[in-house]
PDB file of N, CA, C and O in Angstrom:
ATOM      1  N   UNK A   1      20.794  57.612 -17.047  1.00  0.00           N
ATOM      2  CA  UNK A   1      19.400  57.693 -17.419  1.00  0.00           C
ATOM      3  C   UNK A   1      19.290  58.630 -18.614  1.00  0.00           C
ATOM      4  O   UNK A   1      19.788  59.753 -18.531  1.00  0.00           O
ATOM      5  N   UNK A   2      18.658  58.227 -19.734  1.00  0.00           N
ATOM      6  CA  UNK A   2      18.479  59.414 -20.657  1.00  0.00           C
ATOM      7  C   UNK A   2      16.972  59.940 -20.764  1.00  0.00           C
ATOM      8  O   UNK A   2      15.905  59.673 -20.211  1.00  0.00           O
ATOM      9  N   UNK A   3      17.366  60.715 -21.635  1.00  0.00           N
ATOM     10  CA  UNK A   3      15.737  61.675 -21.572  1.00  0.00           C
ATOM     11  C   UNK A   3      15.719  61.411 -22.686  1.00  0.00           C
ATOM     12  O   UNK A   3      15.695  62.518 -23.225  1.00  0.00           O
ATOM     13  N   UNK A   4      15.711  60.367 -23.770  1.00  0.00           N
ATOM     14  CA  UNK A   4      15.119  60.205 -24.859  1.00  0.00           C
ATOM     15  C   UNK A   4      13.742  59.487 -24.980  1.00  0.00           C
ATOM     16  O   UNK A   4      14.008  58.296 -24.819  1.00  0.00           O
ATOM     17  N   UNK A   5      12.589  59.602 -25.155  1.00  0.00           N
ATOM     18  CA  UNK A   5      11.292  58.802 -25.101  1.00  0.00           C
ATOM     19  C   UNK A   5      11.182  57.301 -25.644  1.00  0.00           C
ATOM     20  O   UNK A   5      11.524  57.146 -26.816  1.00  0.00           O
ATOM     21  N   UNK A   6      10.877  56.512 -25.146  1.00  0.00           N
ATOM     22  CA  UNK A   6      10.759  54.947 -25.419  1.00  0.00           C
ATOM     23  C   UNK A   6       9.784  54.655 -26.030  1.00  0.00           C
ATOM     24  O   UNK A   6       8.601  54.838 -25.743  1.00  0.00           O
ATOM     25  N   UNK A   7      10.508  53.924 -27.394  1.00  0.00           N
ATOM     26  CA  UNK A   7       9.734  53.224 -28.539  1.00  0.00           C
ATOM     27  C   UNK A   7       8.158  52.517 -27.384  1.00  0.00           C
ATOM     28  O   UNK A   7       8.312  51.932 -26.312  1.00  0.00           O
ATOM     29  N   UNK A   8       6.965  52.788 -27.971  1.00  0.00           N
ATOM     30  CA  UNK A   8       5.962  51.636 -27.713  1.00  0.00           C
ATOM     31  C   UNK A   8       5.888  51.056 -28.337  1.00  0.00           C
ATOM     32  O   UNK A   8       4.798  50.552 -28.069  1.00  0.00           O
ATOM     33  N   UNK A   9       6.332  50.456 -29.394  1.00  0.00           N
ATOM     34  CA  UNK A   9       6.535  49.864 -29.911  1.00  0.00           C
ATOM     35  C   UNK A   9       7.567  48.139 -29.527  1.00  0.00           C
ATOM     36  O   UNK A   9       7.461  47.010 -30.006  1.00  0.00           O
ATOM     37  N   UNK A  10       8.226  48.561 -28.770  1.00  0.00           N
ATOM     38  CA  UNK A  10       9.427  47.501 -28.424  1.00  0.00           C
ATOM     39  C   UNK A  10       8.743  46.502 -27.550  1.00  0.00           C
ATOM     40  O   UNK A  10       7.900  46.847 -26.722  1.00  0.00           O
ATOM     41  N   UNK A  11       9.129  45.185 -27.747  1.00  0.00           N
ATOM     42  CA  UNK A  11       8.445  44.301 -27.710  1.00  0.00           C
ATOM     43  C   UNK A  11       9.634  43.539 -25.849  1.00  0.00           C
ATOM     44  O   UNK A  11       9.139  42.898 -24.923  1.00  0.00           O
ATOM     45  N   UNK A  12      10.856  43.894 -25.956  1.00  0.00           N
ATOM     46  CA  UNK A  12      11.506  43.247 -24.744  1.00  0.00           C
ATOM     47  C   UNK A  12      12.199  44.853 -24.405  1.00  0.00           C
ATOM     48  O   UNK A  12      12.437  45.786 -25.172  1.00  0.00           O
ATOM     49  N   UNK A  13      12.384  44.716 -23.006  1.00  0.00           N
ATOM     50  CA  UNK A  13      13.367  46.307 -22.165  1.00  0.00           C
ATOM     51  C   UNK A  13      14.375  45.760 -21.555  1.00  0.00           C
ATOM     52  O   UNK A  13      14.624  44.586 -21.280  1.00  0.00           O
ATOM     53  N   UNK A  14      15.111  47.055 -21.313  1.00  0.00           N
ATOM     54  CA  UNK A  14      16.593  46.353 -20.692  1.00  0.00           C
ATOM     55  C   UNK A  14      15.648  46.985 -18.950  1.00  0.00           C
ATOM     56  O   UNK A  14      14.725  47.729 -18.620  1.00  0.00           O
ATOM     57  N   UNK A  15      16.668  46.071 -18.321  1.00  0.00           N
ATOM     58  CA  UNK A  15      16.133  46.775 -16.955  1.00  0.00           C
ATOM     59  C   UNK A  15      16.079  48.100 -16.880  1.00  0.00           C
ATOM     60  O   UNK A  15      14.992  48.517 -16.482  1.00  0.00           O
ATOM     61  N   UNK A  16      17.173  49.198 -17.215  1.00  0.00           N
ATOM     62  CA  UNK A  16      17.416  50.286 -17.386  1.00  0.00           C
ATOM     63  C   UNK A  16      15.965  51.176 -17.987  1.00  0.00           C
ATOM     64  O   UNK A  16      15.497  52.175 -17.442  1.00  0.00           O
ATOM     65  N   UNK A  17      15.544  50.652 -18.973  1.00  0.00           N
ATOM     66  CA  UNK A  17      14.544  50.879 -19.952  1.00  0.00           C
ATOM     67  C   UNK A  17      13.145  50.747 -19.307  1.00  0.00           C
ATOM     68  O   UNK A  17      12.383  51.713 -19.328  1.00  0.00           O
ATOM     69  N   UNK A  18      12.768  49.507 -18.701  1.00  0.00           N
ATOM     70  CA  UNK A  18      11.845  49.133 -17.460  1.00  0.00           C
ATOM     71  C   UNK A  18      11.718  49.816 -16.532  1.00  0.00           C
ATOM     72  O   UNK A  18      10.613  50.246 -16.201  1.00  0.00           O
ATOM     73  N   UNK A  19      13.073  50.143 -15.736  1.00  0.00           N
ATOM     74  CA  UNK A  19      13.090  51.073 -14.607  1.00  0.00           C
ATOM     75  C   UNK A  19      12.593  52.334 -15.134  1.00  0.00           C
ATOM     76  O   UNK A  19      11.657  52.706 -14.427  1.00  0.00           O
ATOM     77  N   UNK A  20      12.902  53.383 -16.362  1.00  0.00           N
ATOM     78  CA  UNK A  20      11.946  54.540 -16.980  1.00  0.00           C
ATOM     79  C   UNK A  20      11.189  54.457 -17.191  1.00  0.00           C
ATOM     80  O   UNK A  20      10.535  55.421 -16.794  1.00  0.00           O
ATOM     81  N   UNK A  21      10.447  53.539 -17.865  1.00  0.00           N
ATOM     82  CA  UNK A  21       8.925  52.702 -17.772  1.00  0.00           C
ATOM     83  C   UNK A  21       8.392  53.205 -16.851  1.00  0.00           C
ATOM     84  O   UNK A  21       7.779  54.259 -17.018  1.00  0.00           O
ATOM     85  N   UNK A  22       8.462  52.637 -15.679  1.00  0.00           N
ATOM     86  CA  UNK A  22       7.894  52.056 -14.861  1.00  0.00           C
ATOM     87  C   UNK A  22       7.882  53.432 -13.505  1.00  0.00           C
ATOM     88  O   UNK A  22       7.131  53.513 -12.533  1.00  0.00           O
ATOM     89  N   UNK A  23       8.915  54.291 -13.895  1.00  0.00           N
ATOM     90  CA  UNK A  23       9.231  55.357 -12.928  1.00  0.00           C
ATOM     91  C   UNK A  23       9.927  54.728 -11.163  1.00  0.00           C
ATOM     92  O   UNK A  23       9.754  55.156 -10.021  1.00  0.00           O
ATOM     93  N   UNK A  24      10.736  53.546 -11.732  1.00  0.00           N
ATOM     94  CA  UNK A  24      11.198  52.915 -10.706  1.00  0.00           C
ATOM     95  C   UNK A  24      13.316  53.039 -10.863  1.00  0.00           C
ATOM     96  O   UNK A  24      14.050  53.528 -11.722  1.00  0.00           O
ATOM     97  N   UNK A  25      13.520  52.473  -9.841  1.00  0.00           N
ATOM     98  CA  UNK A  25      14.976  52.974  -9.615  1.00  0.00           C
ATOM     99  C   UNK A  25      15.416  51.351 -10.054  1.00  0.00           C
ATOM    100  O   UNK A  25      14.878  50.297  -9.718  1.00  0.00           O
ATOM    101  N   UNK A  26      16.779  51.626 -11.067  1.00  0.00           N
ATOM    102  CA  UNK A  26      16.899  50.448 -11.277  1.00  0.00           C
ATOM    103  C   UNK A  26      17.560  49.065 -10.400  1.00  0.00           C
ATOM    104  O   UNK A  26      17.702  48.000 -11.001  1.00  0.00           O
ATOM    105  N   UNK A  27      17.825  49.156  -9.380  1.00  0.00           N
ATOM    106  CA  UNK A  27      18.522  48.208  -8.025  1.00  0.00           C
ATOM    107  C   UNK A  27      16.617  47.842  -7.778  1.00  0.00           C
ATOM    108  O   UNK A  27      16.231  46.702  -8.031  1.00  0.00           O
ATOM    109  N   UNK A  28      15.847  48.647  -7.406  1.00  0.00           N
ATOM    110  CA  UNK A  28      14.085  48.554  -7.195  1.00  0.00           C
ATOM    111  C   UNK A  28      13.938  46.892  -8.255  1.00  0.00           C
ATOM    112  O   UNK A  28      13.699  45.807  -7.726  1.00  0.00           O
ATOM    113  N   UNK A  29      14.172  47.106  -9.964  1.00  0.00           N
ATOM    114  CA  UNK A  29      13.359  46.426 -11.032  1.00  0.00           C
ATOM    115  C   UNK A  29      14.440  45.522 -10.460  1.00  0.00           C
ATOM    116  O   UNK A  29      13.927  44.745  -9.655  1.00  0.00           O
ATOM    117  N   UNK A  30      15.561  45.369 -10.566  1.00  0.00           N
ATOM    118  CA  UNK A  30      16.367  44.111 -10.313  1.00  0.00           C
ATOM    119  C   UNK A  30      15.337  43.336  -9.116  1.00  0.00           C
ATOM    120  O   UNK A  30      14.814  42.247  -9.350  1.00  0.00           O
ATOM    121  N   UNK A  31      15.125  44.142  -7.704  1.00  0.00           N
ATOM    122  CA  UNK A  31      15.219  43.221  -6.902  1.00  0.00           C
ATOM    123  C   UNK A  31      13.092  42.844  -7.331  1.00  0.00           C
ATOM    124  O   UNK A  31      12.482  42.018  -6.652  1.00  0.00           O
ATOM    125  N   UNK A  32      12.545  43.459  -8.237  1.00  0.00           N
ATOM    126  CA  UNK A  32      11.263  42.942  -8.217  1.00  0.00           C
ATOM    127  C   UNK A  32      11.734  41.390  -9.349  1.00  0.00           C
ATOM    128  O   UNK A  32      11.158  40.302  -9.371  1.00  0.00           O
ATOM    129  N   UNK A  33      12.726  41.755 -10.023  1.00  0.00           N
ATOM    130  CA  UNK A  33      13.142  40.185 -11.008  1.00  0.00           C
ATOM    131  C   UNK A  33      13.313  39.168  -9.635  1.00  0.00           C
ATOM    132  O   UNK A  33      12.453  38.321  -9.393  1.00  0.00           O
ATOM    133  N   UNK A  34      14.311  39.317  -8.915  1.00  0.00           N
ATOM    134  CA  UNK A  34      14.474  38.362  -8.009  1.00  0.00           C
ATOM    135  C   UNK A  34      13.858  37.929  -7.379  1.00  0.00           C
ATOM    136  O   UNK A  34      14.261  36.861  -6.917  1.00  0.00           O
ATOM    137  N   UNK A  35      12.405  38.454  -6.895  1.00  0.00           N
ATOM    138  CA  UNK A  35      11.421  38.295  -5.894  1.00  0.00           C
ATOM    139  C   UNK A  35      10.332  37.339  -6.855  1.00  0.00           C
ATOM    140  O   UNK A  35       9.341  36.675  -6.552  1.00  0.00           O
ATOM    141  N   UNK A  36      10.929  37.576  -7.975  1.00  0.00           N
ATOM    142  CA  UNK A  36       9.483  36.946  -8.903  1.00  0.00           C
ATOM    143  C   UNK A  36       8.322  37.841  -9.156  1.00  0.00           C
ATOM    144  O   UNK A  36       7.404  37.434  -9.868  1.00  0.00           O
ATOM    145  N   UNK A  37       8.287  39.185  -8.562  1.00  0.00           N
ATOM    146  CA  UNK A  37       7.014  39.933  -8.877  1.00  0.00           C
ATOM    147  C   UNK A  37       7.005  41.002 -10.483  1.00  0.00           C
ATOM    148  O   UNK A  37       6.147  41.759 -10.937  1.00  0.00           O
ATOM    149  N   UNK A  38       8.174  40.661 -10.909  1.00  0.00           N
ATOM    150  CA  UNK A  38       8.491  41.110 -12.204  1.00  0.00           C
ATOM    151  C   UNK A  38       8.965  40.372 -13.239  1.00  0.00           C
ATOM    152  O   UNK A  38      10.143  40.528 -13.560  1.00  0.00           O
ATOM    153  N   UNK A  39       8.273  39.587 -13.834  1.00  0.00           N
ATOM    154  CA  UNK A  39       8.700  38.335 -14.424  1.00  0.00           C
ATOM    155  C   UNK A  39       9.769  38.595 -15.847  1.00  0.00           C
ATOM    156  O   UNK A  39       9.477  39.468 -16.664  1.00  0.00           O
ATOM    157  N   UNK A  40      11.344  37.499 -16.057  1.00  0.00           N
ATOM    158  CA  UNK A  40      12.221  38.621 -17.010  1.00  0.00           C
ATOM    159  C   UNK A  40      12.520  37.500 -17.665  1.00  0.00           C
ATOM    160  O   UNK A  40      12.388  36.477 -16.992  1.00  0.00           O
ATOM    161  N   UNK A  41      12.987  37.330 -19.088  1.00  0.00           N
ATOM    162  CA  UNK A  41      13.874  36.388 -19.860  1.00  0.00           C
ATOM    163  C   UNK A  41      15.518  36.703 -19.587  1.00  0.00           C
ATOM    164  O   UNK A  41      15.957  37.788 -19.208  1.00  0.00           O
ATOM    165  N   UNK A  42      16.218  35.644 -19.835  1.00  0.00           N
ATOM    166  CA  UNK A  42      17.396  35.715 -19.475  1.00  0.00           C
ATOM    167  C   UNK A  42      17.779  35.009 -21.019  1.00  0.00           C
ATOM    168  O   UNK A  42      17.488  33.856 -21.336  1.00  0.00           O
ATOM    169  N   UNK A  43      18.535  36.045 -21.918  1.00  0.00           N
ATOM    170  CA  UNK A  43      19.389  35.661 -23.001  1.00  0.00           C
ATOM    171  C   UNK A  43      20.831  35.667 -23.054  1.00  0.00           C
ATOM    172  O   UNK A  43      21.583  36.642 -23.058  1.00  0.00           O
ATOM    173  N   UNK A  44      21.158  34.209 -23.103  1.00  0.00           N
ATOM    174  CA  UNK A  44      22.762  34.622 -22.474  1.00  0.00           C
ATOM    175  C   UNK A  44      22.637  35.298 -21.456  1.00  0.00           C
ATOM    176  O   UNK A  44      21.702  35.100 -20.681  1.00  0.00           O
ATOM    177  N   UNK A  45      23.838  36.516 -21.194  1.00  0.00           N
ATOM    178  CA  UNK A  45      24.046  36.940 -20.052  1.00  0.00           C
ATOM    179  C   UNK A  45      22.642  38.282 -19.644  1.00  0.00           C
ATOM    180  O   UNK A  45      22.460  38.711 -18.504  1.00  0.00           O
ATOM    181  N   UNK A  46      22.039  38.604 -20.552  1.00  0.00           N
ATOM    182  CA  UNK A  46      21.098  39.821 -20.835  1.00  0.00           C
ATOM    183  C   UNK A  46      19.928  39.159 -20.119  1.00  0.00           C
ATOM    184  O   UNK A  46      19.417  38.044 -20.223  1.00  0.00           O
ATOM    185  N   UNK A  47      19.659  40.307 -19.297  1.00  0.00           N
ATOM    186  CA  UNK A  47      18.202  40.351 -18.556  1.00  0.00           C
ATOM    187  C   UNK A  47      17.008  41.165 -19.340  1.00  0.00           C
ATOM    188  O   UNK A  47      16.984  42.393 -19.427  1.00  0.00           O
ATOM    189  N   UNK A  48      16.099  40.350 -19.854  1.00  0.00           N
ATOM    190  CA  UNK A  48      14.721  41.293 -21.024  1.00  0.00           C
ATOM    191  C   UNK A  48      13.803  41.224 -20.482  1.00  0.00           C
ATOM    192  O   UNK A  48      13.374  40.077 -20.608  1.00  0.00           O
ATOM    193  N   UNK A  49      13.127  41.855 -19.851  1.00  0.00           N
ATOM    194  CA  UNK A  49      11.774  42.367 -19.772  1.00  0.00           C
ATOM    195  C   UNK A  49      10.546  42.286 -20.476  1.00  0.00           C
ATOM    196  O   UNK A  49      10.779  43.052 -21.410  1.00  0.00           O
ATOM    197  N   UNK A  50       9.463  41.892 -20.638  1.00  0.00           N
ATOM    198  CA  UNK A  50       8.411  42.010 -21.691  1.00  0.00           C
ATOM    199  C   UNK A  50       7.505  42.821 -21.518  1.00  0.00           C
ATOM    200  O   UNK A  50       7.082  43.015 -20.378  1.00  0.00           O
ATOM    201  N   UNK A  51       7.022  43.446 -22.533  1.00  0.00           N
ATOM    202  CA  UNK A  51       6.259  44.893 -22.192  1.00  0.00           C
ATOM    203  C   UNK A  51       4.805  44.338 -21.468  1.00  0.00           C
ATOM    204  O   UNK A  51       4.062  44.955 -20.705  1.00  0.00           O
ATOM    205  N   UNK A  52       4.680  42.938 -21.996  1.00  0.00           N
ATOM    206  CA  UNK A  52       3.226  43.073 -21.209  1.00  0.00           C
ATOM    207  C   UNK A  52       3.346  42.588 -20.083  1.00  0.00           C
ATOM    208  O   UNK A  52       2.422  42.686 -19.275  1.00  0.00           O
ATOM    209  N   UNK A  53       4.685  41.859 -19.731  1.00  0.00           N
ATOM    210  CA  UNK A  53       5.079  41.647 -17.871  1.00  0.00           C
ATOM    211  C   UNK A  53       4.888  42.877 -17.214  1.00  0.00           C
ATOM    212  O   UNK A  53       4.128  43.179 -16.294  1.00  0.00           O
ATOM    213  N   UNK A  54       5.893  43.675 -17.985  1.00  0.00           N
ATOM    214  CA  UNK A  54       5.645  45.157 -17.140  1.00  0.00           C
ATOM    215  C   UNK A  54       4.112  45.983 -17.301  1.00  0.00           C
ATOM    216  O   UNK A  54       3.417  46.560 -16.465  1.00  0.00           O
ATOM    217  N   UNK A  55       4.037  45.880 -17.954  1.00  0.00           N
ATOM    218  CA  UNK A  55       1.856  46.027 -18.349  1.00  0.00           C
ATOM    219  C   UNK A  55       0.847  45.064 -17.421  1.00  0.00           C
ATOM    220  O   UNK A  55      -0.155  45.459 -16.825  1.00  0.00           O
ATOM    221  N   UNK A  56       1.348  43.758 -17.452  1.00  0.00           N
ATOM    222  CA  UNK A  56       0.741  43.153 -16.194  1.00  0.00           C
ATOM    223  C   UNK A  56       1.142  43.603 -14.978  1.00  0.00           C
ATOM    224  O   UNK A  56       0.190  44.252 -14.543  1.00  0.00           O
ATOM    225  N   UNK A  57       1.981  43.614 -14.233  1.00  0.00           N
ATOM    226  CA  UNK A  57       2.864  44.285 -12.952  1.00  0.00           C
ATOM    227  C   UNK A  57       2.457  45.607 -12.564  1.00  0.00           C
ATOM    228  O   UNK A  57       2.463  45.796 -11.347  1.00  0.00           O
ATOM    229  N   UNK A  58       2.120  46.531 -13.260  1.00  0.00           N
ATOM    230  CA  UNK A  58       1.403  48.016 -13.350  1.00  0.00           C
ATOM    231  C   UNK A  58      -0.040  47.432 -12.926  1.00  0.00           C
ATOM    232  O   UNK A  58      -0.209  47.224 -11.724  1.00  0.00           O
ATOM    233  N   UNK A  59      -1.011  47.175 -13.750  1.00  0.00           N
ATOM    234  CA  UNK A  59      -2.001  46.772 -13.544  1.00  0.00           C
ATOM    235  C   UNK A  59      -2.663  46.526 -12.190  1.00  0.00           C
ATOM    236  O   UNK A  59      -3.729  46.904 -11.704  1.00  0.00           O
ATOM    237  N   UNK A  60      -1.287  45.474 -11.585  1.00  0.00           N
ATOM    238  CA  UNK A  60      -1.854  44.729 -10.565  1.00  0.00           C
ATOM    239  C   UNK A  60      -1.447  45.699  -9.329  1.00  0.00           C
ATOM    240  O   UNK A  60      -2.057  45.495  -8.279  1.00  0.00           O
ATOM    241  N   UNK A  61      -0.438  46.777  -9.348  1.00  0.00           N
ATOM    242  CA  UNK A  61      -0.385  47.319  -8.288  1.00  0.00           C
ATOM    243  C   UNK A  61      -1.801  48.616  -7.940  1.00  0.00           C
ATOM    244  O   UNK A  61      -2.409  49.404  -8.664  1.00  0.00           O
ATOM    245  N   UNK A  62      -1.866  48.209  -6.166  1.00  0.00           N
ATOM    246  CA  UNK A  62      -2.600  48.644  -5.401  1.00  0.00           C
ATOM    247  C   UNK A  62      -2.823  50.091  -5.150  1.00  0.00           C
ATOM    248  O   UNK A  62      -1.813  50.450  -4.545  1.00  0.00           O
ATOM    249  N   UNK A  63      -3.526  50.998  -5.278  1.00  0.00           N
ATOM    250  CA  UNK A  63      -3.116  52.108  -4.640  1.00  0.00           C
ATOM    251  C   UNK A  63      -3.206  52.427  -3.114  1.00  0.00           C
ATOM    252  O   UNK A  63      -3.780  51.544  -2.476  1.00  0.00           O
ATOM    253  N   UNK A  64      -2.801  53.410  -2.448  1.00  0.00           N
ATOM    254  CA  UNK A  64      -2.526  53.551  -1.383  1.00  0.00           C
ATOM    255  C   UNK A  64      -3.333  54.734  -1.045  1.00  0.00           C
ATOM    256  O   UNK A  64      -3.315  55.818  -1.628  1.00  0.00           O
ATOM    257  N   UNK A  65      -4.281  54.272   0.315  1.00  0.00           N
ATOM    258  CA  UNK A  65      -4.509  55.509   0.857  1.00  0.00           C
ATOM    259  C   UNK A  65      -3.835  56.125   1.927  1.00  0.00           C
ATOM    260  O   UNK A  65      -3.294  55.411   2.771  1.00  0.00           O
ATOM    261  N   UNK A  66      -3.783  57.593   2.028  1.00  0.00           N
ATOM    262  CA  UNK A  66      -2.840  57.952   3.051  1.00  0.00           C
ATOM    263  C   UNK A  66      -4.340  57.691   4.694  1.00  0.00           C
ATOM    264  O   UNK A  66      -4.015  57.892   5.864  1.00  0.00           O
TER     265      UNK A  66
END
């Protein structure tokens, strides 16, 4: 994981990149790709992310009351 700050600018994320995004663990963003609740492009072997998938996906989560 690095502590360097992420371009807003960038238009696709690596999961890695998503998972800091998102303040999620990256095995977490994999298994939201697989479930379909995190929608990803697949280039060649590379899994990309789109900022407004992950901007939609934020959005839609619920908060929780204790």
């Amino acid at each position: 994981m690095t502590t360097a700050a992420l371009p807003v600018d960038r238009v696709l994320y690596t999961v890695e990149a998503a998972a800091e995004l998102l303040s999620l663990g990256r095995s977490t963003v994999y298994e939201l790709m697989a479930s379909g609740d995190l929608p990803f492009v697949k280039l060649g072997r590379a899994r990309r992310i789109r900022r407004a998938d992950i901007d939609l996906f934020a959005a839609q989560l619920q908060p929780q009351s204790v």
